[in-house]
Every structure is written in structure tokens, then in C-alpha cells.
C-alpha positions in Angstrom: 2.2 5.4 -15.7 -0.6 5.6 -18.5 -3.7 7.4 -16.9 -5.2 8.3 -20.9 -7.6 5.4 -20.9 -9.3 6.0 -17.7 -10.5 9.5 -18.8 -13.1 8.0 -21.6 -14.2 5.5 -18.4 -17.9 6.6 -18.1 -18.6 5.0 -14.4 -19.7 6.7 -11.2 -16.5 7.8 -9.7 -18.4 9.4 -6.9 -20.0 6.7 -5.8 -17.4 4.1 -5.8 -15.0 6.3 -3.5 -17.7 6.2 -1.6 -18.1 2.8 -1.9 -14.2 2.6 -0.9 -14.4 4.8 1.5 -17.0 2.9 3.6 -14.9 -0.6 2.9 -11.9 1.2 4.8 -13.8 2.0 7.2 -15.6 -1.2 7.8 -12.0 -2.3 8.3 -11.0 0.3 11.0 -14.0 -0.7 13.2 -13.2 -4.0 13.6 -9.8 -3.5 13.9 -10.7 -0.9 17.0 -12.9 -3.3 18.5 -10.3 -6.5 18.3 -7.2 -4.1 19.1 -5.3 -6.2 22.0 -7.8 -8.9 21.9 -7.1 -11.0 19.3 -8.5 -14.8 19.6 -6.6 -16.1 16.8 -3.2 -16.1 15.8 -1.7 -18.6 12.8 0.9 -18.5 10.1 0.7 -18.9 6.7 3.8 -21.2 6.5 6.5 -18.4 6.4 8.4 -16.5 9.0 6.5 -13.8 10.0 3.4 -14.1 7.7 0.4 -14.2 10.1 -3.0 -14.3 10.0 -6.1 -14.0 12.4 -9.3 -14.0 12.8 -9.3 -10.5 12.4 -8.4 -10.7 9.1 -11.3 -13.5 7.9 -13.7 -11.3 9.6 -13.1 -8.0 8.3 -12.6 -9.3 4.9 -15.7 -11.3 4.8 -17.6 -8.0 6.0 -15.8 -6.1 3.0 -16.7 -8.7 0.7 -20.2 -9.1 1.4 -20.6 -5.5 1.5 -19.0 -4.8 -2.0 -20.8 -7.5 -3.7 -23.9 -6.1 -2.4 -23.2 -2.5 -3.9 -20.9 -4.0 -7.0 -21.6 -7.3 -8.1 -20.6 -7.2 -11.0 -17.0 -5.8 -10.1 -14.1 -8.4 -9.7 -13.0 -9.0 -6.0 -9.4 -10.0 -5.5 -8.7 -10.1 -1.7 -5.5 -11.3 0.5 -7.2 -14.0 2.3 -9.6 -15.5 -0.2 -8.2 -14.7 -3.2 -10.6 -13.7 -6.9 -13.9 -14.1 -7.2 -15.2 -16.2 -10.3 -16.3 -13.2 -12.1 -15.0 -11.3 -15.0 -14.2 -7.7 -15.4 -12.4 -4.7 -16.2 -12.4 -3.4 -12.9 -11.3 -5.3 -9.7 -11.6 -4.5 -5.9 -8.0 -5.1 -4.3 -8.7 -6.0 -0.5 -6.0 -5.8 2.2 -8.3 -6.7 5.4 -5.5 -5.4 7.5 -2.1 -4.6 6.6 0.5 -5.0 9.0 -1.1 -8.3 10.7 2.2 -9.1 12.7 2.1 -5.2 14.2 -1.4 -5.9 15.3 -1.0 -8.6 16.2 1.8 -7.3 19.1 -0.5 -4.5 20.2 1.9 -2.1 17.5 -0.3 0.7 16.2 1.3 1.0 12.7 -1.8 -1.2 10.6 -4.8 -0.3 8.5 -7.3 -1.8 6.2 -6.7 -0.9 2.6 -9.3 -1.3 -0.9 -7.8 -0.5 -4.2 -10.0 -0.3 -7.4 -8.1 -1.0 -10.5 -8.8 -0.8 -14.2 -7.2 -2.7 -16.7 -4.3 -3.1 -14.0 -3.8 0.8 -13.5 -5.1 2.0 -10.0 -8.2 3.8 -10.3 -9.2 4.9 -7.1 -9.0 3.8 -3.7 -9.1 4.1 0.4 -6.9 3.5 3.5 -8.1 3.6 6.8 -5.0 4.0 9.7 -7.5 3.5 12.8 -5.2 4.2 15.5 -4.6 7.8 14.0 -8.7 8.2 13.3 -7.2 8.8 9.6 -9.2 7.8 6.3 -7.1 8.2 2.9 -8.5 8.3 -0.1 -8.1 9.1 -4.0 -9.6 8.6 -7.4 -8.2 9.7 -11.1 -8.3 13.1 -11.4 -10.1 14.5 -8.4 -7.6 14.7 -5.7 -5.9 13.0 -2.7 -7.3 13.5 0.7 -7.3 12.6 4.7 -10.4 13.1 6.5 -11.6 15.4 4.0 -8.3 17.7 4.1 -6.6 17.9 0.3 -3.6 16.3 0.5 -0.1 17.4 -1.2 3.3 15.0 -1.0 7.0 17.0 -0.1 9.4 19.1 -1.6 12.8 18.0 -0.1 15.7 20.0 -2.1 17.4 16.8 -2.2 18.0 13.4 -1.4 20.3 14.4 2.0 17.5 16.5 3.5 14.7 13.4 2.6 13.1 10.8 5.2 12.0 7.5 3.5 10.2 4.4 4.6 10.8 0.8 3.5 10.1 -2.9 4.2 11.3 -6.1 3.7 9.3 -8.8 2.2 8.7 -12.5 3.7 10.3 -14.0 1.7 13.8 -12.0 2.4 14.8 -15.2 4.4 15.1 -17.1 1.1 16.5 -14.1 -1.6 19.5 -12.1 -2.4 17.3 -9.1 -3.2 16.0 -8.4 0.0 16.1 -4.9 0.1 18.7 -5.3 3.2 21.3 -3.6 1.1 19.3 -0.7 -0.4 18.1 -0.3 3.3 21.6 0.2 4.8 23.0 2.7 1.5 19.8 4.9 1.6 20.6 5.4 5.8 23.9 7.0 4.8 22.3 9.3 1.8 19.1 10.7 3.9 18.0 12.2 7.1 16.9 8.0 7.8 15.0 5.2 6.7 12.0 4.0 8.6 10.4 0.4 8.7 6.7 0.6 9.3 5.7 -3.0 8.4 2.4 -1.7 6.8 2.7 -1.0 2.9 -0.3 0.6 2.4 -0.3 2.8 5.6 3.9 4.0 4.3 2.1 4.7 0.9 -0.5 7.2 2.8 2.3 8.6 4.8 3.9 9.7 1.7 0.9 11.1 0.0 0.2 13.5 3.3 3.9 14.2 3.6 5.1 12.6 6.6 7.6 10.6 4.7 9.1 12.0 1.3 9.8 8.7 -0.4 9.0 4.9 -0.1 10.4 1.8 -2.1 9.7 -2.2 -1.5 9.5 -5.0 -3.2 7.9 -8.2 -3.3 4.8 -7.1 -2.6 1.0 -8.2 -3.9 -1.4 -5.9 -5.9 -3.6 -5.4 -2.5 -0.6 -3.7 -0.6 -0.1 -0.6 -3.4 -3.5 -0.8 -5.1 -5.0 1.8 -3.3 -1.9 3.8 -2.0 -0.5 4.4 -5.1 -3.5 6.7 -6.9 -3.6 8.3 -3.4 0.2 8.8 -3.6 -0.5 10.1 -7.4 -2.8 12.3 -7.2 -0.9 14.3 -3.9 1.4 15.0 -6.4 4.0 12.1 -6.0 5.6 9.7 -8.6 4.8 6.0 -8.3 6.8 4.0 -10.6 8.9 0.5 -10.6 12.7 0.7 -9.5 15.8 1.4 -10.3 13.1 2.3 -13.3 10.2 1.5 -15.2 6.6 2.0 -15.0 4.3 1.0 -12.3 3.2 -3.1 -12.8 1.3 -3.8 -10.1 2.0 -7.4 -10.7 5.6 -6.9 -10.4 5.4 -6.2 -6.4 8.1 -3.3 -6.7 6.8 0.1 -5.9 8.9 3.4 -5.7 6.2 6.6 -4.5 8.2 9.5 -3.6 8.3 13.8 -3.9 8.9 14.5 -7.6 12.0 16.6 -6.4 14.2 13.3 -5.3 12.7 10.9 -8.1 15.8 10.7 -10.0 18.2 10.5 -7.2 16.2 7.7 -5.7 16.3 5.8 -8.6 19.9 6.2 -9.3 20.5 5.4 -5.7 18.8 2.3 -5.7 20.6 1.4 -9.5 23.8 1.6 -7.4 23.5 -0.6 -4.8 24.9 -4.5 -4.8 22.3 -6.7 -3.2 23.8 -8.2 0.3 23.6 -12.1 1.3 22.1 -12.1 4.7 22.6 -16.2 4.5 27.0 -15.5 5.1 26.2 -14.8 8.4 23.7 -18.2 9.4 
């Protein structure tokens, strides 16, 4: 990923972190204060993709806030899409990834706000409330949690590596549903994980609990944010089996430098797996 053109970009940095920073944790309070008593449950019209009022709420708080401190910033957010405006920069708003874990009372969620420039993540936050954690990153000045600097793995290799994965909605209706790469990757690591959070997997990789996450089909408000905070511990963010980072794209591999390569080559290998044979 090209980072050049964001060195000559003569903003606040400081202050929009902070900015970030607060969104997050706008986010994490409501979510503590709704945890297990959610009035509102509905789906979006696919298997599995839920929303509540917990959601609308938190990202209308987020909104209001950031167009109070940045009006003049784009807004693109998962539940009410992009504001009218027009500009280089753009807020990315997940309210709260991992809605159906919340939703169950599963602690595995957090409320995520990306900044990007020109489509290359610029800075951003993740707040995990459960844990009491707040992520956060901008170009060039670090990765941290709650203030401590943050620094990704080194696993000697593939074998010795845990990863993390999901499996988008719309795996139901796909032959590249990750289900494949899921099962391979089991028998060449210590194991794959499924969180069912995006952003929160991202954060996990950046402070080293994980060494390496992949997905795909997923939207710019998932990875926004989680992949400078991924970047600038150390990691590698890219596309797979290769290619840059396009946000747009909704495939994201963030991983320990040390098993880059035999990620992607692992991933090149595998043959996708028709989940419909078996319905």
C-alpha cells in the first residue's frame, strides 16, 4: 500500500485521533449500557445480518458528534450510508461490529471509525468494550491500546501461527466463501479462530493475540480503521492471494510480516468448496 501522499497532508493529525478516539468510545458506552438488554432486533433481509436499535443509536450519536467537530469531512456509516458532502477524507462508521454476537449476549463486538484519504486508511479507532480496550492508529505515529505502543508477532512460520477468519453473509449464495481456505489453513497452523467481529480480529492482530487475519466480502467500515492500526504495529495489510489493499474490494489479509508469503501462497492454493452439494 502507497502511504507517500499522505506525508504532504497538512491536517491536524492530533486532533482527529482524538476526534476518533472519542467516536469509539461513544460507541463502547452505549454498547455497556444496552449489553443483554436489547429492545430491538431485525434483519436486513439476509441470514444472519441483524440490526438493532443499538446500532441506530450509537451511530446517530457518532454522527452528530463528528459533524459537529468535522463538518466538512465526508461520513460514510453502515446503517445510513454517505452523507451529501464532498471530500478527500471520509469518516468510515461501524456502530457496532459483530451485531449478531451482541446480540446473543457474546462478548466478541466493538464499535469501529476509520478516517480515510483518497481511499487509503489514514487513521483510526476501535473500541472492544467488554475487554475496557481502545485501539487506535494514525500514519506514522504508532499503534496503540489504552495508551500502551502496540507491536504485531513474530511466528518462525506458518505451523507455529494462530489466525482468525470470517465468513461473509452472503456465503449462503457463493462458491468463494472462504469455507475452503478456513478448513486448509486448520491443517497448516496452530488453528483458525472465528470471531464474527472484523474490526475487533484486525485489533487482535495489531496487539498480537492473533498473528494473521484474512476475509472477504467485507465493506470499507469493517477494515477502515483496523488496518492503519494493523500497519503501523508492524503488520502487512494487503489483498489476497495478492495485491494491494482496495478497500473497496472487501478482501483484507493483516498478518506478522514473517508468515506474509506463506499466507498468501497458502491461500493461492486452495480450491473454493460448494457448501450448496450438501443442501
Amino acid at each position: 500500500m502507497k502511504f507517500s501522499t499522505l506525508d504532504s497532508l497538512t491536517l491536524n493529525l492530533n486532533e482527529l485521533i482524538e476526534i476518533a478516539k472519542n467516536s469509539a468510545l461513544i460507541g463502547s458506552e452505549i454498547l455497556k449500557l444496552n449489553y443483554k438488554n436489547i429492545q430491538n432486533i431485525s434483519s436486513k433481509g439476509r441470514q444472519g445480518d441483524l440490526v438493532t436499535n443499538v446500532d441506530i443509536e450509537i451511530e446517530k450519536k457518532i454522527k452528530e458528534y463528528l459533524l459537529s467537530k468535522t463538518p466538512s469531512i465526508t461520513i460514510l456509516a453502515e446503517e445510513s450510508g454517505k452523507t451529501s458532502n464532498s471530500s478527500e477524507l471520509m469518516w468510515c462508521i461501524d456502530p457496532l461490529d459483530g451485531t449478531t454476537n451482541y446480540s446473543h449476549g457474546y462478548p466478541f463486538y466493538g464499535t469501529s471509525i476509520g478516517l480515510v484519504y483518497k481511499g487509503i486508511p489514514l487513521l483510526g479507532s476501535i473500541s472492544i468494550p467488554y475487554l475496557d480496550e481502545l485501539y487506535w492508529a494514525c500514519h506514522n505515529k504508532g499503534s496503540y491500546c489504552n495508551d500502551v505502543r502496540l507491536k504485531v508477532t513474530n511466528p518462525k512460520s506458518l505451523s507455529e501461527s494462530l489466525l482468525v477468519t470470517g465468513f461473509s453473509y452472503d456465503r449462503f449464495d457463493t462458491i468463494d466463501n472462504n469455507y475452503a481456505e478456513f478448513c486448509y489453513l486448520t491443517h497448516k497452523t496452530r488453528g483458525v479462530r472465528r470471531g464474527g467481529a472484523a474490526a475487533v480480529d484486525l485489533a487482535f492482530v495489531a496487539s498480537g493475540k492473533v498473528d494473521g487475519f484474512w476475509e472477504r466480502g467485507l465493506q470499507i467500515w469493517d477494515i477502515a480503521a483496523g488496518a492503519i492500526i494493523v500497519k503501523e504495529a508492524g503488520g502487512v495489510i494487503s489483498n489476497y492471494p495478492d495485491g494491494e489493499l482496495d478497500l473497496n474490494s472487501g478482501r483484507i489479509l493483516a498478518c506478522s510480516p514473517s508468515i506474509s508469503n506463506e499466507i498468501k501462497v497458502a491461500l493461492s492454493k486452495v480450491i473454493p468448496f460448494d457448501s450448496n452439494m450438501y443442501t
